[in-house]
OpenMM code with the backbone's topology and positions (N, CA, C; nanometers):
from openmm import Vec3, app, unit

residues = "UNK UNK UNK UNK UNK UNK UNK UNK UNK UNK UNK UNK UNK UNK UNK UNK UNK UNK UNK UNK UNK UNK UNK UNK UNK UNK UNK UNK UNK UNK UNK UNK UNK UNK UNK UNK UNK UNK UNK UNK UNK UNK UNK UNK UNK UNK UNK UNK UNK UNK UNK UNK UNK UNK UNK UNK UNK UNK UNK UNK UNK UNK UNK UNK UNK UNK UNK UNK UNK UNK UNK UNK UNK UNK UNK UNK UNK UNK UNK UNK UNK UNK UNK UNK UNK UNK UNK UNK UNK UNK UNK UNK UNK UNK UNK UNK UNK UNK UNK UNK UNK UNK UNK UNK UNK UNK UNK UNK UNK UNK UNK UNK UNK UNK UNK UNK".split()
positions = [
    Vec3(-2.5342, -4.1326, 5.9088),
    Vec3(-2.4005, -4.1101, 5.9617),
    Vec3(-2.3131, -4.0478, 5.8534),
    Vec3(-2.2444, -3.9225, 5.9061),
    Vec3(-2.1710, -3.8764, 5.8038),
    Vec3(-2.0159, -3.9464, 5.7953),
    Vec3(-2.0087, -3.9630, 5.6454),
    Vec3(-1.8659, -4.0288, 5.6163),
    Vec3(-1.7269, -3.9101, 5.6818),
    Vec3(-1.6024, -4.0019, 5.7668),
    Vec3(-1.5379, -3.8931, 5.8067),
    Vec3(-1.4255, -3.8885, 5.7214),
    Vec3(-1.3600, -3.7787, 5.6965),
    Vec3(-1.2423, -3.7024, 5.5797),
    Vec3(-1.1208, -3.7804, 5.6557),
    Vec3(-1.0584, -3.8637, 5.6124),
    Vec3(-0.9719, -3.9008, 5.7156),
    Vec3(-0.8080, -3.8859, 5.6764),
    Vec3(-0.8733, -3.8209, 5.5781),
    Vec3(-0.7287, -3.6926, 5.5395),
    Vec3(-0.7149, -3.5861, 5.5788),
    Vec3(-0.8425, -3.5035, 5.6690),
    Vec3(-0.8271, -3.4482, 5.7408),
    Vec3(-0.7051, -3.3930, 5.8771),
    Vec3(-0.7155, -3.5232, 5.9272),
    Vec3(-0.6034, -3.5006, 6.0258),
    Vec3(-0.4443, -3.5102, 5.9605),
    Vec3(-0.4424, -3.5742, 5.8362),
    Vec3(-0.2791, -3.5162, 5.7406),
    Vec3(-0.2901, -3.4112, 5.7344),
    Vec3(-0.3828, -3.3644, 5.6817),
    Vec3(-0.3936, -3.2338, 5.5930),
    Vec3(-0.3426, -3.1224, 5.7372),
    Vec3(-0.3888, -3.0980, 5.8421),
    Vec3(-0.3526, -3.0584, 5.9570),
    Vec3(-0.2650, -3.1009, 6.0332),
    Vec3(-0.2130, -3.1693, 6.0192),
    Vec3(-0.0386, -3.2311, 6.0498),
    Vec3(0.0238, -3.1042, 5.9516),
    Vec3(-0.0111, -3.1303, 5.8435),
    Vec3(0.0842, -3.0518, 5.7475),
    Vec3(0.1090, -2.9033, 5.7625),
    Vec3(0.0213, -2.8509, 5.8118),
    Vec3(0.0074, -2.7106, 5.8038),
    Vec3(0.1808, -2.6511, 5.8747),
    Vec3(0.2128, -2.5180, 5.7781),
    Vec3(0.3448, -2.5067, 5.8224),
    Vec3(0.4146, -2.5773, 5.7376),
    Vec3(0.3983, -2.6464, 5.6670),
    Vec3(0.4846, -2.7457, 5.5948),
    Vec3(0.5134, -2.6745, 5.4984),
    Vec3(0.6599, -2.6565, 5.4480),
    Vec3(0.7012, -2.6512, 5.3226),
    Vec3(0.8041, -2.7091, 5.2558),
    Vec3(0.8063, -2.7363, 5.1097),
    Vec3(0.8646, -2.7864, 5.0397),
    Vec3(0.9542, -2.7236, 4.9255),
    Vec3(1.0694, -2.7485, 4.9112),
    Vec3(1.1831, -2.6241, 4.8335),
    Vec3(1.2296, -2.7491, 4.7236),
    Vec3(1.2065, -2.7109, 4.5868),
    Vec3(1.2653, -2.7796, 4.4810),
    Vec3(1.3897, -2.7668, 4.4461),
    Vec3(1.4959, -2.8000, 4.3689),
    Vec3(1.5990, -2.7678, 4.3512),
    Vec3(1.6655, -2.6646, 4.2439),
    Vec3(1.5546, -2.6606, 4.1490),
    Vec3(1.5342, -2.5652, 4.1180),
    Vec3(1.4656, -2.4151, 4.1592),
    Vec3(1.4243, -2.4295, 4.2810),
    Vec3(1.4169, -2.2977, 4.3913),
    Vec3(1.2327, -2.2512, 4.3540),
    Vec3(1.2005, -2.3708, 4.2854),
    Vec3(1.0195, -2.3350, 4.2892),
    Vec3(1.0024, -2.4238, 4.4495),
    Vec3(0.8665, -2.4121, 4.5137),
    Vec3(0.8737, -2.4547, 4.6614),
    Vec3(0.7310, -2.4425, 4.6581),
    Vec3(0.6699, -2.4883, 4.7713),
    Vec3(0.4824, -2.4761, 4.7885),
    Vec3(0.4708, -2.5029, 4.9402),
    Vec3(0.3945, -2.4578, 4.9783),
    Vec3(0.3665, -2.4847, 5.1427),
    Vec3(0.2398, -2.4932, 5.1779),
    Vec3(0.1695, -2.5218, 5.2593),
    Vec3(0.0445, -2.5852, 5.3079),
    Vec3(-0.0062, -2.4766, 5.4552),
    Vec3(-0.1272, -2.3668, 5.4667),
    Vec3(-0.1586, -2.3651, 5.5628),
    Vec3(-0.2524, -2.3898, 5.5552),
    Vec3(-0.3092, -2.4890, 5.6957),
    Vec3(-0.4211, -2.4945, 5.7303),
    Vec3(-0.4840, -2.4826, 5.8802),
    Vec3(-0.6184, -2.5109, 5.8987),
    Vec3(-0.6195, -2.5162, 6.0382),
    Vec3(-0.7699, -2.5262, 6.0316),
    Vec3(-0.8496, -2.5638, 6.1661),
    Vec3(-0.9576, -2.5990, 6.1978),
    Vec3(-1.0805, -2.4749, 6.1834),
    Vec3(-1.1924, -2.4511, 6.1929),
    Vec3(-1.2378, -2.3180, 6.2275),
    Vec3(-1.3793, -2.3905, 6.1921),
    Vec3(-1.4814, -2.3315, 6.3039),
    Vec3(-1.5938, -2.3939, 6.3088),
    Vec3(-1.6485, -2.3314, 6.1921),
    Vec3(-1.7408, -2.5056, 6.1400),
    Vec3(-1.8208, -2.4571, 6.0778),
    Vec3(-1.9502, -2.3703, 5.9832),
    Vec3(-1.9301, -2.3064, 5.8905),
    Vec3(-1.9997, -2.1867, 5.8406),
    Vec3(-2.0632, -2.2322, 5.6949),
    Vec3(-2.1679, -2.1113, 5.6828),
    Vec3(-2.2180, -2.1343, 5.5411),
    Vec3(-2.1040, -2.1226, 5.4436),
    Vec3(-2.0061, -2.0542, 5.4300),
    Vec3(-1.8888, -2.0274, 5.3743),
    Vec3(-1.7927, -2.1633, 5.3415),
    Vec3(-1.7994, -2.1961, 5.4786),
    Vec3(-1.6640, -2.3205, 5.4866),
    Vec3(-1.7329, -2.4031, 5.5885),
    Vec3(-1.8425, -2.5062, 5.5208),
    Vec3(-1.8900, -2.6216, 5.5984),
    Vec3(-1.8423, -2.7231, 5.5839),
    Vec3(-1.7052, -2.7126, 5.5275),
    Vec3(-1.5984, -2.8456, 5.6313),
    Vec3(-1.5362, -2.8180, 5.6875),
    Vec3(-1.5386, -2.6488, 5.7400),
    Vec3(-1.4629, -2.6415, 5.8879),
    Vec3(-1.2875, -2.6396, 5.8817),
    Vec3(-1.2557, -2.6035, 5.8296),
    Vec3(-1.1264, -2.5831, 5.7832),
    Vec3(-1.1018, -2.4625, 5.6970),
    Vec3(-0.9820, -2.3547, 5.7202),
    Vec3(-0.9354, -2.2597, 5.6708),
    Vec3(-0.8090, -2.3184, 5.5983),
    Vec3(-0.8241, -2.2746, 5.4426),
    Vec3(-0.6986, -2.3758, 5.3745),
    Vec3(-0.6050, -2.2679, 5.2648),
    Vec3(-0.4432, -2.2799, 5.2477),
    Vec3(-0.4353, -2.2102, 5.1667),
    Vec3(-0.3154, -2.2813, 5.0979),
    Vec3(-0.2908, -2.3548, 4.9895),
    Vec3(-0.2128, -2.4541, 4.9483),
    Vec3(-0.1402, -2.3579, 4.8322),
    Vec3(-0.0436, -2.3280, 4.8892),
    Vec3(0.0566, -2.2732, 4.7217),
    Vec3(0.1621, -2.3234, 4.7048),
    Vec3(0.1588, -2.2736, 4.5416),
    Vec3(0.3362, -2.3557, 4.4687),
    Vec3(0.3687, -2.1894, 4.4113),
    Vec3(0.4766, -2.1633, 4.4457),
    Vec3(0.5682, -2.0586, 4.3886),
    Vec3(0.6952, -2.0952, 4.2821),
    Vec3(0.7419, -1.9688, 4.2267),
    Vec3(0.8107, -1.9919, 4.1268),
    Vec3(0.9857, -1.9703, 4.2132),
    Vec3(1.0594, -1.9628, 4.1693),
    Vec3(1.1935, -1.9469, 4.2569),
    Vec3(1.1989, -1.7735, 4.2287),
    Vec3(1.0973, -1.7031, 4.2185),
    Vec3(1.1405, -1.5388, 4.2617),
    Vec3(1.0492, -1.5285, 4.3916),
    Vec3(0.9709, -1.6522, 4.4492),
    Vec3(0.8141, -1.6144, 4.5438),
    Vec3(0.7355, -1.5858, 4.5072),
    Vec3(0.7292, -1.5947, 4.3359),
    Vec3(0.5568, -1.5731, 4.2617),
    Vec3(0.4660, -1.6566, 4.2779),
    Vec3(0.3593, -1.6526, 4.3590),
    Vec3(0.2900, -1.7684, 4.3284),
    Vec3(0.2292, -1.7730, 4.2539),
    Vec3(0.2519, -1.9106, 4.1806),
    Vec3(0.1968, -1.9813, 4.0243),
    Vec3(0.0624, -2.0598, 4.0340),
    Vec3(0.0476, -2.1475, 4.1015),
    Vec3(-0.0803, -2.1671, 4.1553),
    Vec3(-0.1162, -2.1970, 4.3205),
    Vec3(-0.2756, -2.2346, 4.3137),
    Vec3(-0.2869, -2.1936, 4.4689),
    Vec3(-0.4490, -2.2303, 4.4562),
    Vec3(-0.4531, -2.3150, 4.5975),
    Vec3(-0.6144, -2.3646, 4.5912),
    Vec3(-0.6309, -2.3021, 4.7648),
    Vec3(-0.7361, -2.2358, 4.7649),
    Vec3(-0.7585, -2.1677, 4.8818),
    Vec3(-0.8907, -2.1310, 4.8879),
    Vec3(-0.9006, -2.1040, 5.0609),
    Vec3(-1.0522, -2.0204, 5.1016),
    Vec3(-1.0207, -1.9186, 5.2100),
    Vec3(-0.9643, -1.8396, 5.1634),
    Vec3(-0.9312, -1.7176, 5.2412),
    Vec3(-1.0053, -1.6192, 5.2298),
    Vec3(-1.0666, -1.6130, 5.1412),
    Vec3(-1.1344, -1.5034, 5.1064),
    Vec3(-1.2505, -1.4950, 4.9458),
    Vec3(-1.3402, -1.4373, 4.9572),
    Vec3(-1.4780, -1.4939, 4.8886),
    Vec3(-1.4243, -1.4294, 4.7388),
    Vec3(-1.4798, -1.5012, 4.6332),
    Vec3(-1.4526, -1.4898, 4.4951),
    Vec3(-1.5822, -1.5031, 4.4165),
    Vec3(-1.6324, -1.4180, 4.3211),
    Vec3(-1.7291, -1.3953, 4.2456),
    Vec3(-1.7365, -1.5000, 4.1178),
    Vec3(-1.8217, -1.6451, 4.1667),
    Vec3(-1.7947, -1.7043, 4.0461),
    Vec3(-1.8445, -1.6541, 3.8452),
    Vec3(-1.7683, -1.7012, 3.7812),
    Vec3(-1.7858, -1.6146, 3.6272),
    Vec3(-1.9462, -1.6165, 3.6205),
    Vec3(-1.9509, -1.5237, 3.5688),
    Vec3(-2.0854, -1.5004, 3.5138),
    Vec3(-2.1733, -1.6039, 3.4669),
    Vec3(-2.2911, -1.7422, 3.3993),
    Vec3(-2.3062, -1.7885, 3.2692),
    Vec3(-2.4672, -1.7517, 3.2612),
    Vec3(-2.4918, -1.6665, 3.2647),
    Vec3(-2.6483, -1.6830, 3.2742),
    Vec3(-2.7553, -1.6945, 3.3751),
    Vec3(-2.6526, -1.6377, 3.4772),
    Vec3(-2.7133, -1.6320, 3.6632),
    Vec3(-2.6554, -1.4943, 3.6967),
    Vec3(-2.7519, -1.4198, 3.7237),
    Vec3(-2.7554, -1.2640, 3.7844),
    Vec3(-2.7543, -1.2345, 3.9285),
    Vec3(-2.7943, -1.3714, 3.9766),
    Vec3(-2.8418, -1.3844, 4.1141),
    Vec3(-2.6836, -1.3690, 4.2016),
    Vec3(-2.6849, -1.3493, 4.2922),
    Vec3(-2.5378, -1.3362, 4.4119),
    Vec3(-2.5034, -1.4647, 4.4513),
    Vec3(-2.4080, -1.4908, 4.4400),
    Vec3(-2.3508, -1.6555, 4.4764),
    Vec3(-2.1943, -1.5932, 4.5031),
    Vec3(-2.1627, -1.6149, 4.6535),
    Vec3(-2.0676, -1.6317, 4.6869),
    Vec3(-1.9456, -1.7430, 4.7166),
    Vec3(-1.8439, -1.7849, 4.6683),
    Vec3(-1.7471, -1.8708, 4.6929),
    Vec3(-1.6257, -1.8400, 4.7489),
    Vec3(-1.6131, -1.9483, 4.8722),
    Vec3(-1.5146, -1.9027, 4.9513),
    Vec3(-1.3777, -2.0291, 4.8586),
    Vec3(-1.4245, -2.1757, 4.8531),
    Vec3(-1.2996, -2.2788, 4.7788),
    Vec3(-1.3092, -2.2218, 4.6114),
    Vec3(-1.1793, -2.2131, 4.6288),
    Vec3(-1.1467, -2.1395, 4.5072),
    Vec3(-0.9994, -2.1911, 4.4536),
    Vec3(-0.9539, -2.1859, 4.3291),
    Vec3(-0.7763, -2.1857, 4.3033),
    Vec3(-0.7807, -2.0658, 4.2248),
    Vec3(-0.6424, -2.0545, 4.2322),
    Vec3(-0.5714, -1.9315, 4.1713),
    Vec3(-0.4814, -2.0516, 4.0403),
    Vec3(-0.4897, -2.0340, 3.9002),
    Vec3(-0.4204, -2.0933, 3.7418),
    Vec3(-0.3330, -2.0512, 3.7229),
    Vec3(-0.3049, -1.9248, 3.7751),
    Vec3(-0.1994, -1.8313, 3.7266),
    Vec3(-0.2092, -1.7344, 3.8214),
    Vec3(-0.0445, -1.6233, 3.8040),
    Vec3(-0.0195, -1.5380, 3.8820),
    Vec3(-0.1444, -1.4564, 3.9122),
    Vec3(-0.2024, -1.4180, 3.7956),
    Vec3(-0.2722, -1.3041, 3.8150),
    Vec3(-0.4403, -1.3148, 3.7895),
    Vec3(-0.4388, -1.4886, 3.8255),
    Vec3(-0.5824, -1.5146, 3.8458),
    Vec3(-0.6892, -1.4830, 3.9716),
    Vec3(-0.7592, -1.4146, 3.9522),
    Vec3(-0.8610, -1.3346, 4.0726),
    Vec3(-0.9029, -1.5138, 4.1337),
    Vec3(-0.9235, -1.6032, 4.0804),
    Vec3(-0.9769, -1.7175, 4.1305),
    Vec3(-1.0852, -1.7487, 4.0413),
    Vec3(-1.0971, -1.8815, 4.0834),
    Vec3(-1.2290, -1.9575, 4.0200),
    Vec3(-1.2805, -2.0207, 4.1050),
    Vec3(-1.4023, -2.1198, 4.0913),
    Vec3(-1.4807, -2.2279, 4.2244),
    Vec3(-1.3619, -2.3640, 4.2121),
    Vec3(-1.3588, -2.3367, 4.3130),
    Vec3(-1.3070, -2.4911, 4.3193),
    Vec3(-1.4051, -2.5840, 4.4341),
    Vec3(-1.4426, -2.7331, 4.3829),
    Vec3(-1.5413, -2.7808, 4.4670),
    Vec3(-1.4871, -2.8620, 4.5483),
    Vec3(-1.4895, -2.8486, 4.6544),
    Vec3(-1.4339, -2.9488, 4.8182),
    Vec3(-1.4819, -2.9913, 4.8301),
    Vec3(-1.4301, -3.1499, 4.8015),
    Vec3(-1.4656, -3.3044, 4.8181),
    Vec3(-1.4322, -3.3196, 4.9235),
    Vec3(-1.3132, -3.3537, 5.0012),
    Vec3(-1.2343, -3.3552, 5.1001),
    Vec3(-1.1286, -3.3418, 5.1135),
    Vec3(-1.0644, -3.3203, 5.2358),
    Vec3(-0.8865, -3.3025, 5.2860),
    Vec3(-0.7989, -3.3858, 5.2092),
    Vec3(-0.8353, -3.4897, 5.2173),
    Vec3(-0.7567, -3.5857, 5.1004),
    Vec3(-0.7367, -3.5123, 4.9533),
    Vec3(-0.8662, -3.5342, 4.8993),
    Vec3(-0.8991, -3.4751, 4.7738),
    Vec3(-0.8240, -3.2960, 4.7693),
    Vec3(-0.8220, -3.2359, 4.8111),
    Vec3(-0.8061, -3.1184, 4.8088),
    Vec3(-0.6285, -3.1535, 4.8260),
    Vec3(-0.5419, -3.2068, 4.8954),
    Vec3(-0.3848, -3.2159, 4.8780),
    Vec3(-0.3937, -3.3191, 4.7698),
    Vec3(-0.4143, -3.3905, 4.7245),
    Vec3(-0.4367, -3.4900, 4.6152),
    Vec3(-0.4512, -3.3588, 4.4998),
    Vec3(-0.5501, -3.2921, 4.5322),
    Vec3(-0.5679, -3.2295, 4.3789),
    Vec3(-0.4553, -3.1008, 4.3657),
    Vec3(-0.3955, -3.0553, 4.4496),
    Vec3(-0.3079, -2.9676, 4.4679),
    Vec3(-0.1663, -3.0078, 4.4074),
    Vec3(-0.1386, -3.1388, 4.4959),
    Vec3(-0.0656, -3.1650, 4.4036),
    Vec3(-0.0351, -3.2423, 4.3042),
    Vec3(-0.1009, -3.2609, 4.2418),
    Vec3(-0.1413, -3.3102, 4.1522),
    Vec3(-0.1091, -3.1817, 4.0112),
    Vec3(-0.1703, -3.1055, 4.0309),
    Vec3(-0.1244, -2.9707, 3.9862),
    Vec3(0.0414, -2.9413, 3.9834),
    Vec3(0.0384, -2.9261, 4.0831),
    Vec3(0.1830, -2.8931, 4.1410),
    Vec3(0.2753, -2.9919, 4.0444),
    Vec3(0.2570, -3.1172, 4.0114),
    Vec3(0.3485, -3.2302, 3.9454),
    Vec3(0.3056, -3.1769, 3.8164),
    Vec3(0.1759, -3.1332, 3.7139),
    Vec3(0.1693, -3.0555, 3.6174),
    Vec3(0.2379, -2.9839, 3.5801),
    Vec3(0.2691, -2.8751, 3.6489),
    Vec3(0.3253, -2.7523, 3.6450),
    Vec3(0.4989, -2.7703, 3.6342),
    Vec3(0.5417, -2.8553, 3.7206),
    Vec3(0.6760, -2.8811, 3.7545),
    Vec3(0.7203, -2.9947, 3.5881),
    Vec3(0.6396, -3.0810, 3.5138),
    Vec3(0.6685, -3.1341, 3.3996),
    Vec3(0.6506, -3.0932, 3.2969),
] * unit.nanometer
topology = app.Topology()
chain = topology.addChain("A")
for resn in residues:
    res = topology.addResidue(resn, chain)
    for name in ("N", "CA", "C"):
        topology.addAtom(name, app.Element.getBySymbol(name[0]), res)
């Protein structure tokens, strides 16, 4: 029996959600369901960002679109769709999906980094 994500259904409550600091940095949450794939076999399309108060986004954990993990000694093709963005002008890295919980947990979690 598979264990169920039962942050799941927050995490999809949330979608649409955003949040505005007072200092005018802000982050918002889309998500949504989408059947399962080799890509995204937990079935969810996710795109979690924190912006700066011009709309830069500063960081960002997402699977919108596939990212070439770094090189270390593997030539072979390995595609990754969970990924974050460190910085403005980061192409992405792997990020590994534990679950819906875990994934807004680790977001912001970040997000409270960044903001101290």
């Amino acid at each position: 029996m598979e264990d169920e994500d039962y942050g799941l259904s927050t995490l999809i409550d949330m979608d649409g959600y955003r949040f505005t600091y007072e200092s005018g940095y802000w982050w918002k949450i889309e998500v949504r369901k989408d059947a399962p794939s080799q890509f995204r076999p937990h079935g969810i399309r996710y795109n979690l960002t924190f912006h700066n108060n011009y709309n830069r986004r500063i960081f960002g954990i997402d699977n919108a679109h596939a990212i070439k993990p770094p090189k270390r000694g593997f030539s072979g093709k390995w595609t990754v769709y969970d990924h974050k963005h460190t910085t403005p002008n980061d192409s992405g890295q792997p990020y590994f999906f534990v679950s819906a919980s875990q994934l807004l947990e680790d977001f912001l979690e970040n997000v409270d980094n960044i903001i101290n």
